[in-house]
C-alpha positions as CSV (number, residue, x, y, z in Angstrom):
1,X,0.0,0.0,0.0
2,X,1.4,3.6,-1.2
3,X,0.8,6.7,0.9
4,X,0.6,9.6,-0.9
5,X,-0.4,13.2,0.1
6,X,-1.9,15.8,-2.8
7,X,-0.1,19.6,-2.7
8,X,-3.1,21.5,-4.8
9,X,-4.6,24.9,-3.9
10,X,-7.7,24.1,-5.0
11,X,-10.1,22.4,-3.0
12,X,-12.4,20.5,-5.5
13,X,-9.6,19.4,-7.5
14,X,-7.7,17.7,-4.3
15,X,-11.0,16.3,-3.7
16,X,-11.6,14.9,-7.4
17,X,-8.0,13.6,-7.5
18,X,-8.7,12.0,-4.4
19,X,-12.1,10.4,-5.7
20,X,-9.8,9.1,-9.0
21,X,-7.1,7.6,-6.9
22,X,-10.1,5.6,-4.9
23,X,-11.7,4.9,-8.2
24,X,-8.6,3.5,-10.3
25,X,-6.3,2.1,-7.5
26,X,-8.1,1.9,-4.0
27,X,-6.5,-1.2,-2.8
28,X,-3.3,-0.2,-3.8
29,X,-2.7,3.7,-2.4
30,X,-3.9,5.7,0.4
31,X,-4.3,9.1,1.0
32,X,-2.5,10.5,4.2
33,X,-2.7,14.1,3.4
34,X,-3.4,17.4,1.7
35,X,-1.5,20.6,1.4
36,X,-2.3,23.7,-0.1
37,X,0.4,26.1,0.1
38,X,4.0,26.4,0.6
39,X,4.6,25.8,4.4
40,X,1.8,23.2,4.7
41,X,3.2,21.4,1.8
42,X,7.2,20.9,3.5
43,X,5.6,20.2,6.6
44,X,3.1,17.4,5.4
45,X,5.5,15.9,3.6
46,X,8.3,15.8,6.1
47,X,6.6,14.6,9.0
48,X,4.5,12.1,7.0
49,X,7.5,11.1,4.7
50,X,4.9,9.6,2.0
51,X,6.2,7.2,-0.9
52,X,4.2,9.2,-3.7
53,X,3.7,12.9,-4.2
54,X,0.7,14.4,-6.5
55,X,2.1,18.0,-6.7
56,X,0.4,20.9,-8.5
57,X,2.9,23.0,-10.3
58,X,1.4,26.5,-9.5
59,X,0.6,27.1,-6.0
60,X,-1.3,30.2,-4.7
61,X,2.1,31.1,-2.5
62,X,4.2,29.2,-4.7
63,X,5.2,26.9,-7.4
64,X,5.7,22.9,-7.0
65,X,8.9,23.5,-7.9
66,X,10.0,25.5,-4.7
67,X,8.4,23.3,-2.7
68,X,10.7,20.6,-4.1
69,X,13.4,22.6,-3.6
70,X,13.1,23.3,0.3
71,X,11.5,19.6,1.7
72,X,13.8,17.7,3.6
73,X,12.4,14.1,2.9
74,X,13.1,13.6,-0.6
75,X,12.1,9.6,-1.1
76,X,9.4,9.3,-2.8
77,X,7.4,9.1,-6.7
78,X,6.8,12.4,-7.7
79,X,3.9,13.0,-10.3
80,X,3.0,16.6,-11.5
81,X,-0.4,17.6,-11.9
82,X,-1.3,21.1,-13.8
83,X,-3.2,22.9,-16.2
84,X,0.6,24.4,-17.9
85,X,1.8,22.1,-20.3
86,X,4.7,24.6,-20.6
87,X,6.8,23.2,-17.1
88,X,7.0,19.9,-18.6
89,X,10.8,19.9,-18.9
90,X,11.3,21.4,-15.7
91,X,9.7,18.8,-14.3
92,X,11.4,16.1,-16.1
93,X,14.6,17.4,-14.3
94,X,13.2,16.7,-10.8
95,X,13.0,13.0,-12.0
96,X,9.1,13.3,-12.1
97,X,7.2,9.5,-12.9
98,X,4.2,12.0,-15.0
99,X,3.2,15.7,-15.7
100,X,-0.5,14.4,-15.7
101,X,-2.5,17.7,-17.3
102,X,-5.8,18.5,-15.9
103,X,-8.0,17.5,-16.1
104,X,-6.7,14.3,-15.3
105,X,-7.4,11.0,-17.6
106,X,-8.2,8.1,-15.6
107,X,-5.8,5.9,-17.8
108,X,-3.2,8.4,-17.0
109,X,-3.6,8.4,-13.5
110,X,-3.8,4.7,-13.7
111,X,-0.1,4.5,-16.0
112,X,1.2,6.6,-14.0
113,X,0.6,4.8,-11.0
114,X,1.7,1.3,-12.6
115,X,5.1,2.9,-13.6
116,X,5.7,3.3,-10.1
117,X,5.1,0.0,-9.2
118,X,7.4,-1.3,-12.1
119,X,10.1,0.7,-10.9
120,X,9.6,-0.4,-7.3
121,X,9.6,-4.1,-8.6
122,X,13.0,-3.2,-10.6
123,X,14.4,-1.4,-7.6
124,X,13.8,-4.7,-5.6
125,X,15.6,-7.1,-7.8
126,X,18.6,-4.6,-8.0
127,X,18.7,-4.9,-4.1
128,X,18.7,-8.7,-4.3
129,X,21.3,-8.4,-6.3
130,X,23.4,-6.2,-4.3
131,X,22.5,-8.6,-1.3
132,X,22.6,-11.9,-2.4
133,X,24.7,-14.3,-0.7
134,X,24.2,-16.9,-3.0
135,X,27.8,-18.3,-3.5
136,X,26.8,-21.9,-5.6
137,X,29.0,-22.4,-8.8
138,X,27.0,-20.8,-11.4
139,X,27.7,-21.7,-15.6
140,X,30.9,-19.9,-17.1
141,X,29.4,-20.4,-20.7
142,X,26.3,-19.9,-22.9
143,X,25.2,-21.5,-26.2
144,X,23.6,-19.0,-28.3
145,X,21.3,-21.2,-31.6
146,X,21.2,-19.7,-34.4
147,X,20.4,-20.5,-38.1
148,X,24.1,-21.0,-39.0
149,X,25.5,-22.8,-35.9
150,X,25.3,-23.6,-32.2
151,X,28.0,-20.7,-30.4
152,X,29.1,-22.0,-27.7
153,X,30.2,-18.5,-25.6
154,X,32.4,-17.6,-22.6
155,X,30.9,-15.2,-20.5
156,X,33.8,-13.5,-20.2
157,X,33.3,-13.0,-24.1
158,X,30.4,-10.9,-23.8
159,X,30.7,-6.8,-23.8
160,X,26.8,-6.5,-24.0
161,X,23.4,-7.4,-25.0
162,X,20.7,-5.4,-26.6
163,X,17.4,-6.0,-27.3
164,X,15.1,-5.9,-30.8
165,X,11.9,-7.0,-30.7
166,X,11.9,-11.0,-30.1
167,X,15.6,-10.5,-31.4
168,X,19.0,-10.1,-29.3
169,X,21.8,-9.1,-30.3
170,X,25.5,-10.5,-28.4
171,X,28.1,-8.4,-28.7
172,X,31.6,-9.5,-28.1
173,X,34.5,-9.0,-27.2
174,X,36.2,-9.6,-30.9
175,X,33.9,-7.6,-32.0
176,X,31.4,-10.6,-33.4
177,X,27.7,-9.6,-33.2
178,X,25.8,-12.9,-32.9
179,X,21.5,-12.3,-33.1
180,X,19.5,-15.4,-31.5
181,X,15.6,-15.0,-31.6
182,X,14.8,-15.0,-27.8
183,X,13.9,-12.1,-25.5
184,X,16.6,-9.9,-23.8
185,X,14.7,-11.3,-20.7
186,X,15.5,-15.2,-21.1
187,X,19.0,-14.1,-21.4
188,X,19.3,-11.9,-18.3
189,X,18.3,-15.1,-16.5
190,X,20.5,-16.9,-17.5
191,X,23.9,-14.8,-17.5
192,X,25.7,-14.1,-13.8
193,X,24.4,-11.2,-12.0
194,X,26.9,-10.7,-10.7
195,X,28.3,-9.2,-13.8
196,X,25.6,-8.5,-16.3
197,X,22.5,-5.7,-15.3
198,X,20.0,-4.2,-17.1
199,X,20.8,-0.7,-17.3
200,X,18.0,0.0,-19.7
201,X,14.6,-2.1,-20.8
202,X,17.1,-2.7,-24.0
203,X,20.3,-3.0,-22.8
204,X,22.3,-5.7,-20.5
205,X,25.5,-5.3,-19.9
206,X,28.9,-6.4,-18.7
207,X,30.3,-4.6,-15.9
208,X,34.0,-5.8,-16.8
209,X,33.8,-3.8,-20.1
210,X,33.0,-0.6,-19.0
211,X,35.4,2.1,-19.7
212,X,33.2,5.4,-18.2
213,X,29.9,6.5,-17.3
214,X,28.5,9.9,-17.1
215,X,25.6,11.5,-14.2
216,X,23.4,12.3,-17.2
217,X,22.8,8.5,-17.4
218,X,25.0,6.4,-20.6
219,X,27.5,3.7,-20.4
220,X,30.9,4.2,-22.2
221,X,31.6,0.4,-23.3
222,X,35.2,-1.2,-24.5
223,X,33.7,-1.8,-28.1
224,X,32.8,2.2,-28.3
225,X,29.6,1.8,-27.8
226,X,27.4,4.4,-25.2
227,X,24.2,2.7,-23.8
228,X,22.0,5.0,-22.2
229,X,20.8,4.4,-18.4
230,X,16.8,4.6,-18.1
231,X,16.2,7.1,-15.1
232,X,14.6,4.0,-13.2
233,X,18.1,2.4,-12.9
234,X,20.5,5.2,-12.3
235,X,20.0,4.7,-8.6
236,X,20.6,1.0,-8.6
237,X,23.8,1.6,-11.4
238,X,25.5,4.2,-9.6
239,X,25.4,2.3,-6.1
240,X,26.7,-0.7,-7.9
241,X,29.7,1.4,-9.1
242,X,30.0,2.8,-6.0
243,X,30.0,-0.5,-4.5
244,X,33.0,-2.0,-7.2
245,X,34.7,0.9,-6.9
């Protein structure tokens, strides 16, 4: 169950997003709080530290923005809701999950709302990852089919993997390409985690091989290649890093 609090001025909006939220995800969110202005808004949400944040860009003291900019809990799913198409961008850079514009869709709301839960589920794989303690011998070699031949592949051989439809492309460390027709997802369970994350929903790749990696979210790679970080993952990547470094 999410907690969430609404930061809107206006009273029968907070109470029609708060009617949606019951409507298209009741079981799964509840509402802790509402704030209209600048000082209710960084008191609610640091004293009730919720996970999710509807937050209307302009405030009758304020904007969204500065209300972002002074809270001291930070932790949570932000989603924007406003009539100004215009602050799109801006909110973009405060890692925002939507910019839902009123009046709000119900299959918006109800996207929004499952792209937080996909991150979440992400987020807890990564920390599995980061935690596991599983030590049992795992396989040091893969055999990719294709129409041509059977490759039979060291891991150690593999720079990355990126994903084309049902198709998946091995790239390796001679610079070989090899395409096999399964999913990027069959593959990622089968190579060690150790070494090999998803840094992106079409890219899996091999921590040995990387040469650089920039805070605006891509992967410098050994064959030249730069894979981007999807802005669900830079958390998880960067505290991997951290933790190899």
């Amino acid at each position: 169950m999410y907690k969430a609090v609404i930061v809107e001025d206006e009273y029968h909006l907070r109470e029609a997003l708060q009617m949606m939220i019951k409507i298209t995800v009741d079981e799964k969110m509840e509402i802790i709080g509402f704030a209209e202005d600048l000082m209710d808004a960084i008191e609610l949400i640091n004293r009730s530290k919720p996970n999710v944040v509807f937050m209307d860009v302009m405030l009758k003291d304020t904007t969204g923005f500065e209300v972002l900019s002074k809270i001291n809990h930070k932790d949570f799913h932000l989603i924007f809701t406003t009539a100004y198409e215009e602050f799109a961008i801006k909110a973009i850079k405060f890692s925002a999950i939507d910019y839902l514009l009123k009046p709000i869709d119900y299959e918006d709301l109800k996207t929004a709302i499952e792209r937080i839960e996909e991150i979440d589920k992400e987020k807890k794989r990564h920390q599995w990852i980061l935690n596991s303690t599983d030590v049992k011998k795992l396989p040091e070699r893969i055999v990719l089919p294709t129409q041509e031949a059977m490759h039979v592949v060291k891991f150690e051989q593999i720079i990355r993997c990126e994903t084309s439809g049902s198709y998946t492309t091995f790239f390796l460390i001679d610079g070989k390409k090899i395409i096999v027709s399964k999913s990027l997802k069959y593959y990622e369970d089968l190579l060690d985690p150790n070494f090999f994350i998803r840094i992106h929903q079409s890219h899996l790749i091999n921590i040995n091989y990387i040469i650089s990696y920039s805070k605006e979210g891509t992967v410098l790679l050994q064959d030249k290649s730069n894979v981007p970080i999807s802005r669900s993952n830079r958390e998880f990547f960067f505290s991997l890093m951290k933790n190899h470094s």
